[in-house]
C-alpha positions as a printed Julia matrix, in Angstrom:
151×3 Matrix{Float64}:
 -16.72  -5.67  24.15
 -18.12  -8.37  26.62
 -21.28  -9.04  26.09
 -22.83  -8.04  29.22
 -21.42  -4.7   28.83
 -23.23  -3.82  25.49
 -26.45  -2.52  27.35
 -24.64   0.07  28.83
 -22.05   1.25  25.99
 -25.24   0.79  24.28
 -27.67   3.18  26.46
 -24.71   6.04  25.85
 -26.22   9.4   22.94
 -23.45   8.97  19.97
 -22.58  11.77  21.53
 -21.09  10.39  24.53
 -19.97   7.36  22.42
 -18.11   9.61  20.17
 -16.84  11.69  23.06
 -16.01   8.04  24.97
 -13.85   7.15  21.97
 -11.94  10.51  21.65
 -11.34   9.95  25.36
  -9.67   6.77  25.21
  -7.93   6.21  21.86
  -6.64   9.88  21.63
  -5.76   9.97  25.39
  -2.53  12.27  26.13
  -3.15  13.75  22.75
  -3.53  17.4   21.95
  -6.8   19.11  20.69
  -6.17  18.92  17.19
  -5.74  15.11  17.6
  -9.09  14.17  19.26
 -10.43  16.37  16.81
  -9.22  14.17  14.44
  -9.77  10.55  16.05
 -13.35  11.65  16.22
 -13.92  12.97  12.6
 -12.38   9.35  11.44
 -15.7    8.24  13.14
 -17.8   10.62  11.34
 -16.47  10.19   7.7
 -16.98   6.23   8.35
 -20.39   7.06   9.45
 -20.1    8.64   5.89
 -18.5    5.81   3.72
 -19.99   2.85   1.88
 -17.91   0.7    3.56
 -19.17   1.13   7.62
 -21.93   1.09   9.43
 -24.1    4.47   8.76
 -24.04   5.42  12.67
 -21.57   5.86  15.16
 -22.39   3.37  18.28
 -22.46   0.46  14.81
 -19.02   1.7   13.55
 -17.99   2.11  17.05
 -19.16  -1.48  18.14
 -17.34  -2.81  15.06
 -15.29  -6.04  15.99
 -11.45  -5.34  16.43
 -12.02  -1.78  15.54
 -11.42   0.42  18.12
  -8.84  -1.19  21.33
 -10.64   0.69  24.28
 -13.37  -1.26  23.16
 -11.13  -4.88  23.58
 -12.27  -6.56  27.12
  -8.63  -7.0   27.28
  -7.16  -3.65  26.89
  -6.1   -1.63  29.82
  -8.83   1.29  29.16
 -11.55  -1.04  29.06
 -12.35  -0.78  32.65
 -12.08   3.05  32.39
 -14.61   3.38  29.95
 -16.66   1.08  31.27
 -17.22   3.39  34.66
 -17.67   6.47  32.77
 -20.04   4.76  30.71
 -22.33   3.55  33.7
 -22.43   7.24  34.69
 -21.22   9.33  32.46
 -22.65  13.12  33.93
 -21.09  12.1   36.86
 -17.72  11.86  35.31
 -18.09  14.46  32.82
 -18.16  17.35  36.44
 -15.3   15.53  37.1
 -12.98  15.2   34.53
 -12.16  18.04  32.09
 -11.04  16.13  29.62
 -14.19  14.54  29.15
 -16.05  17.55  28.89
 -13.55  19.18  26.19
 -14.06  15.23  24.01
 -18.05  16.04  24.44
 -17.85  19.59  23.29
 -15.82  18.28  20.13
 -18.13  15.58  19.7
 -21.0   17.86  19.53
 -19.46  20.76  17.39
 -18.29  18.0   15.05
 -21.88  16.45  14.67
 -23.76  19.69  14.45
 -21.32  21.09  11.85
 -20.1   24.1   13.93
 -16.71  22.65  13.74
 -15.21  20.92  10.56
 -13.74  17.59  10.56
  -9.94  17.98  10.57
  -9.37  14.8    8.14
 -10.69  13.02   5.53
  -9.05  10.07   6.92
 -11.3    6.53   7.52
  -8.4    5.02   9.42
  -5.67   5.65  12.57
  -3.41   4.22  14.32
  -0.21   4.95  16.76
   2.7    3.22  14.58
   4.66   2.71  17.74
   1.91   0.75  19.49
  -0.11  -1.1   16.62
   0.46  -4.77  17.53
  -1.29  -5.89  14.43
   1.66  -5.72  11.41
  -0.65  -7.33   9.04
  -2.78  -4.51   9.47
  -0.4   -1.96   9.45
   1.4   -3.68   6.23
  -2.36  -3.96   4.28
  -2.91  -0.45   4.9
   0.63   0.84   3.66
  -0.19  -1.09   0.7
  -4.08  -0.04   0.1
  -4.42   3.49   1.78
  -3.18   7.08   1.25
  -1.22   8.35   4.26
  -2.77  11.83   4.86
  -0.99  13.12   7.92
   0.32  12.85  11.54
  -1.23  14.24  14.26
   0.61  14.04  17.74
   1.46  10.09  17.6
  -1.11   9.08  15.28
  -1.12   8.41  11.66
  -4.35   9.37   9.31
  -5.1    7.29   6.64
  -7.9    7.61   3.33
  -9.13   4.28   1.69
């Protein structure tokens, strides 16, 4: 994230954040999978090992690639992030990420994994990471074109 931007990622309820990331990193997913990409937020929230709330695990260096400067969703979020309402009348898909989000934090809706980690295997550009967590982590399932992963 370039710093300049962080005020306004930054001014967004974890809500939104949450919603924001569901958005971009399970884009072209179905429900069950932004269900999913968001609980891996929550049950970091939850482990020893993250940040204990969402816009810190969120923000988290090399973490999550909508958040890269140099990714092609960058420049996506950033707009609905400057005015999110706006762009949550607009775009239905934002509004079903949100109503996740919330269910998920409130506890109306379970999380669908216990899983701290995702990825798209066909994407992932980083095979160091990919190798480490073959070698450290528990595969737990695949949802649509992402793979869930415990530590």
């Amino acid at each position: 994230m370039k710093p300049e931007h962080i005020h306004i990622f930054g001014s967004l309820p974890d809500a939104e954040w949450l919603a924001l990331n569901g958005l971009c990193e399970a884009w072209g997913e179905v429900y069950e999978g932004i269900v999913a990409v968001e609980s891996v937020v929550l049950n970091r929230v939850d482990h020893p090992r993250y940040p204990d709330c969402i816009s810190e695990v969120l923000a988290q260096k090399n973490q999550f690639s909508w958040l890269n400067s140099n990714d092609p969703q960058y420049g996506r979020a950033l707009t609905i992030a400057k005015d999110f309402k706006a762009w949550l009348r607009k775009y239905p898909t934002l509004h079903t990420c949100l109503d996740i989000a919330e269910k998920l934090m409130s506890g109306e809706m379970k999380r669908n994994v216990k899983a701290t980690i995702y990825f798209n295997p066909k994407t992932a550009t980083n095979k160091k990471f990919v190798e480490a967590v073959h070698a450290k982590c528990m595969f737990e399932q695949k949802i649509g074109r992402h793979e869930f992963w415990i530590e």
